[in-house]
N, C-alpha and C positions, 0 to 999 in steps of 0.2 A: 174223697179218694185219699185212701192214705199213703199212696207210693211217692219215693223221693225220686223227683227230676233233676235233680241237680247235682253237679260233681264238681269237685275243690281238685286241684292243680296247678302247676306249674308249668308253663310252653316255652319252651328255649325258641328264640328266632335268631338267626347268627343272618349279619349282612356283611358280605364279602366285596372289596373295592374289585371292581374290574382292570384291565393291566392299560395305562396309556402311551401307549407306543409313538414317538414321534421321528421325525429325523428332522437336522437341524438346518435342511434346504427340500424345496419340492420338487427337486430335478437335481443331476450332476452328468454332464459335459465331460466326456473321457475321450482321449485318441485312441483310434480303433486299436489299436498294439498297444494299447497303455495298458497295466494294471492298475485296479481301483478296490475302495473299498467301501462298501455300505457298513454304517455304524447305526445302530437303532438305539435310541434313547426312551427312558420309561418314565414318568414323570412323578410314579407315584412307588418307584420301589420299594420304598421303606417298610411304605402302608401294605402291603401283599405279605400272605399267609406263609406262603410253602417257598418251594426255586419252581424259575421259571425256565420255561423251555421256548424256545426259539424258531420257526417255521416259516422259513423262506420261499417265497413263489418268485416265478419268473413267467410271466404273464398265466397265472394261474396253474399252472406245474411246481410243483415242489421239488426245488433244488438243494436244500439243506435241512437240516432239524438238529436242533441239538440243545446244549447250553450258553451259545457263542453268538453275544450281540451283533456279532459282526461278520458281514459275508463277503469275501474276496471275489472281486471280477477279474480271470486272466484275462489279459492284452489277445492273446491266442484266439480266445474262444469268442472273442466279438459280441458278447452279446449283449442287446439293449432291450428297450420297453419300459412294461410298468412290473416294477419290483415290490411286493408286498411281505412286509414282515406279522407274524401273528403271533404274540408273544402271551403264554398261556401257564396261569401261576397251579402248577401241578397239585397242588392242596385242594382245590375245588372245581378244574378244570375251565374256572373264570379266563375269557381271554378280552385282548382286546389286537387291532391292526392299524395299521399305518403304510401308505404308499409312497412311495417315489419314482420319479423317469429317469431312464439311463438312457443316454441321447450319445451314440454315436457321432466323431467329428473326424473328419479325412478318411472316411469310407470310398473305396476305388472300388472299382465296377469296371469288369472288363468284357466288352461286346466281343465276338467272333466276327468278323464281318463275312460272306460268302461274294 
């Protein structure tokens, strides 16, 4: 058989670091009227491709997105749970997430009584 099997080339494989998202406590303790702040830290910024974008949940609802490591809790809006950040290096749509609890402290609770 005289036919060529074979072919000569070059294959690019590009490995992209995934984004490691931590925060610097596994909980944060706020009064209910206090304002607070979630700071999300990356471990590996340097090493990522593109800017990264930022994607806040607040027990799985999405309460921000942006370019802003950082999400403000108002005092007002009381809210707690598990807060997750998903930080996603826009170059290759690599992400990676990180959680934390927001633990309300002096929450009042008022019964009607009849």
């Amino acid at each position: 058989n005289d036919s060529n099997c074979s072919l000569e080339g070059e294959v690019l494989i590009e490995f992209y670091p995934i984004p490691e998202p931590y925060f610097d406590e596994a909980s944060l303790t706020k009064g209910a009227c206090d304002d607070a702040s979630l700071v999300a830290n990356v471990t590996n910024l340097d090493d990522l491709v593109g800017n990264v974008t930022y994607t806040w949940y607040d027990d799985g609802a999405i309460v921000q997105e942006g370019t802003s490591n950082t999400y403000d809790l108002n005092g007002d809006d009381q809210l707690d749970g598990i807060f997750t950040v998903r930080v996603t290096d826009d170059a290759n749509n690599c992400y990676g997430e990180a959680d934390i609890e927001v633990i309300l402290e002096g929450v009042v609770t008022a019964y009607l009584l009849y």
